[in-house]
DOTI-947214 format. One record per residue (C-alpha): residue in one letter; x, y, z. Coordinates in steps of 0.2 Angstrom, whole numbers, plus 5000, padded with zeros to 4 digits. Example, Ala and Ser with C-alpha at 12.3 -4.5 7.8 and 13.67 -1.06 7.14 Angstrom:
a506249785039
s506849955036
//
This chain:
x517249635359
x516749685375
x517749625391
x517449495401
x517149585421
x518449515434
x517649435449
x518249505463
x517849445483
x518049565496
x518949545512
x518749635527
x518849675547
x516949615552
x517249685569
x517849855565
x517749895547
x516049875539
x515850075535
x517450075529
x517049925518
x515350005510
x516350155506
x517650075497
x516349975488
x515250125484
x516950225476
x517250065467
x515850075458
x515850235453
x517550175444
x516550095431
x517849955428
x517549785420
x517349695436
x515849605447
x515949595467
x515449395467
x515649395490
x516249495503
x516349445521
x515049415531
x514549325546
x514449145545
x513449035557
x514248865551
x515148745561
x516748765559
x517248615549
x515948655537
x516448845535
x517848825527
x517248715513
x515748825510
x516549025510
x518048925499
x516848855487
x516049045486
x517449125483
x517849005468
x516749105456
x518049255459
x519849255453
x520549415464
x520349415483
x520449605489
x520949635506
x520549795515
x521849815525
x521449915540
x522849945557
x521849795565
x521649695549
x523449595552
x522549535569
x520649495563
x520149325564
x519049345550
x520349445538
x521649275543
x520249165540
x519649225524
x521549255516
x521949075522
x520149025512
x520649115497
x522249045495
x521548865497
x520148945481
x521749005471
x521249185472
x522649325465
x522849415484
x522949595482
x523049725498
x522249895498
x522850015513
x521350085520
x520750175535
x522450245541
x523550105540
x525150135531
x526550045524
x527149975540
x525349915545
x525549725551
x524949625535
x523749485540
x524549315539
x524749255519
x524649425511
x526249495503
x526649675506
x527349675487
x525449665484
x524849805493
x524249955488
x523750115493
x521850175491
x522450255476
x521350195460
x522650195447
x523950075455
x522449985463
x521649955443
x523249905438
x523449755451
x521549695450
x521349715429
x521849585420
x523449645407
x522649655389
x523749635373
x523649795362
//
């Protein structure tokens, strides 16, 4: 039977990290794993009250949030925003340290640092896939 792919959504820095963003993306795929990017960040002209209905409802059809966590990402509007979002659309938050942030990095608000990894792609599959029974 073959598996079912895991939606993921994407979060990142809008302001200071979208090349960051599309290389992640791009080494993802090369991964081959049973997953399907449903959303990443993006811009969103929306009022504000309607924003968050709308990005939380998106991220719905995913069940892992993954956040790319940059040394800015702890103080990025968007990153807070979109963690806050994800939580309220009962995502699985995972952190992935990219783009020289390190283990002390400052965490954006709501993201655990026991779910953070390293952009390593072994303890980042383990977190994302879901356990299968042997």
């Amino acid at each position: 039977m073959a598996d079912v792919p895991t939606g993921i959504h994407v979060i990142f820095d809008l302001e200071r990290e979208r090349l960051t963003a599309r290389r992640f993306l791009h080494e993802m795929a090369e991964q081959k794993w049973p997953i399907v990017i449903t959303g990443a960040s993006k811009r969103e002209d929306l009022d504000p009250k309607h924003k968050e209905v709308v990005v939380t409802e998106r991220m719905r059809s995913a069940k892992v949030a993954l956040v790319l966590v940059t040394p800015m990402s702890g103080v990025s509007r968007n990153v807070n925003e979109e963690i806050k979002f994800a939580k309220r659309a009962n995502l699985n938050l995972i952190g992935v340290l990219v783009a020289g942030s390190t283990a002390h990095t400052n965490l954006p608000e709501g993201l655990h640092r026991s779910r953070v990894v390293g952009w390593d792609w072994g303890a980042l599959k383990k977190e994302v896939l879901p356990k299968r029974d042997v």
